[in-house]
FISE-280748 format. One record per residue (C-alpha): residue in three letters; chain; x negated, y negated, z. Coordinates in steps of 0.2 Angstrom, whole numbers, plus 5000, padded with zeros to 4 digits. Each point is the difference from the previous one (the first is absolute). Layout:
% FISE-280748
+------+-------+------+------+------+
! rest ! kette !    x !    y !    z !
+------+-------+------+------+------+
!  ALA !     A !    X !    Y !    Z !
...
+------+-------+------+------+------+
***
This chain:
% FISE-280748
+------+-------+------+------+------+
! rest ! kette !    x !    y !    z !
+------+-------+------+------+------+
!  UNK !     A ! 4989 ! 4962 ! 4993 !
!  UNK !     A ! 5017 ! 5003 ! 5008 !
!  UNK !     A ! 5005 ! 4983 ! 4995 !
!  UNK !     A ! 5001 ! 5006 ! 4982 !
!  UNK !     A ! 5015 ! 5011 ! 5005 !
!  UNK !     A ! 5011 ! 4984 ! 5007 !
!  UNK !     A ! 4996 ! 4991 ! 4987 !
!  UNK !     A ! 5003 ! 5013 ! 4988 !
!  UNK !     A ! 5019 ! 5001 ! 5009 !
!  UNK !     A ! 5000 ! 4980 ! 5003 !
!  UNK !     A ! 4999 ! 4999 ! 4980 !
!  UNK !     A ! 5013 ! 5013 ! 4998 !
!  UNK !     A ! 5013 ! 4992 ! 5009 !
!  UNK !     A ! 4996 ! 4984 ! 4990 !
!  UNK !     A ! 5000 ! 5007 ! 4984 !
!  UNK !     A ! 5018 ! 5007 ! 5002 !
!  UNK !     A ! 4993 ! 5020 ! 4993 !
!  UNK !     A ! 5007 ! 5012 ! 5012 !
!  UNK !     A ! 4987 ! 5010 ! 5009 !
!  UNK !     A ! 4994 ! 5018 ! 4993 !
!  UNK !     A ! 5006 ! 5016 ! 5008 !
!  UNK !     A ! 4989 ! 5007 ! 5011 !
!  UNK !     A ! 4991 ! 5016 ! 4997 !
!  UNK !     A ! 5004 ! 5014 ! 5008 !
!  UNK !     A ! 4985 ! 5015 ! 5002 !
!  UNK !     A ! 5003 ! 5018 ! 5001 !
!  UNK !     A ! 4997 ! 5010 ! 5015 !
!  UNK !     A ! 4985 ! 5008 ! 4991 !
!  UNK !     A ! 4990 ! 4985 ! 5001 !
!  UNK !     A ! 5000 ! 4993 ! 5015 !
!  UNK !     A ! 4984 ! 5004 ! 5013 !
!  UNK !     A ! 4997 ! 5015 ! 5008 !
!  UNK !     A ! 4988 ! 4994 ! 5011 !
!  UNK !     A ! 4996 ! 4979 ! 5001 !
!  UNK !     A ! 4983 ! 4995 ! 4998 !
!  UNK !     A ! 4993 ! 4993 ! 5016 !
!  UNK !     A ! 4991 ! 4981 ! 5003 !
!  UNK !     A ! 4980 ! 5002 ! 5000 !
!  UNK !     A ! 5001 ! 4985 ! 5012 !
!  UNK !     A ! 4982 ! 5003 ! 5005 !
!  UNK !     A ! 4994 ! 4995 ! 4985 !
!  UNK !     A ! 5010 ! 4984 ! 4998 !
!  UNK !     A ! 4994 ! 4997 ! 5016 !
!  UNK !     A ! 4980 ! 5002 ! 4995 !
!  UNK !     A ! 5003 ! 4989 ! 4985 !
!  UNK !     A ! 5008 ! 4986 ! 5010 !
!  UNK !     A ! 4985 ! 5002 ! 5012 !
!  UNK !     A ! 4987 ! 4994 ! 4985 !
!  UNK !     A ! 4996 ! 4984 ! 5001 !
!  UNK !     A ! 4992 ! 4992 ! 4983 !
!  UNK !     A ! 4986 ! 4982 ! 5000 !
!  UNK !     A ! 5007 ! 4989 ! 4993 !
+------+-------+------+------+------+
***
């Protein structure tokens, strides 16, 4: 629901609170290695077809 997010800043400007600070992470937890897409089988769910 990305939505949520610019309401979430919409309502902040409104409400006159100044935004947090952002979070910075430490090196040591960002990814080593990303996680890949299993597209295939987003692709064999959107093939199923229910009755109705």
């Amino acid at each position: 629901m990305p939505y949520l997010k610019d309401l979430n800043v919409l309502h902040r400007l409104l409400d006159g609170k100044p935004a947090p600070a952002p979070v910075t992470s430490p090196q040591a937890l960002k990814l080593a290695v990303e996680p890949l897409a299993n597209v295939l089988r987003y692709d064999q769910l959107r093939e199923v077809r229910y009755a109705s």
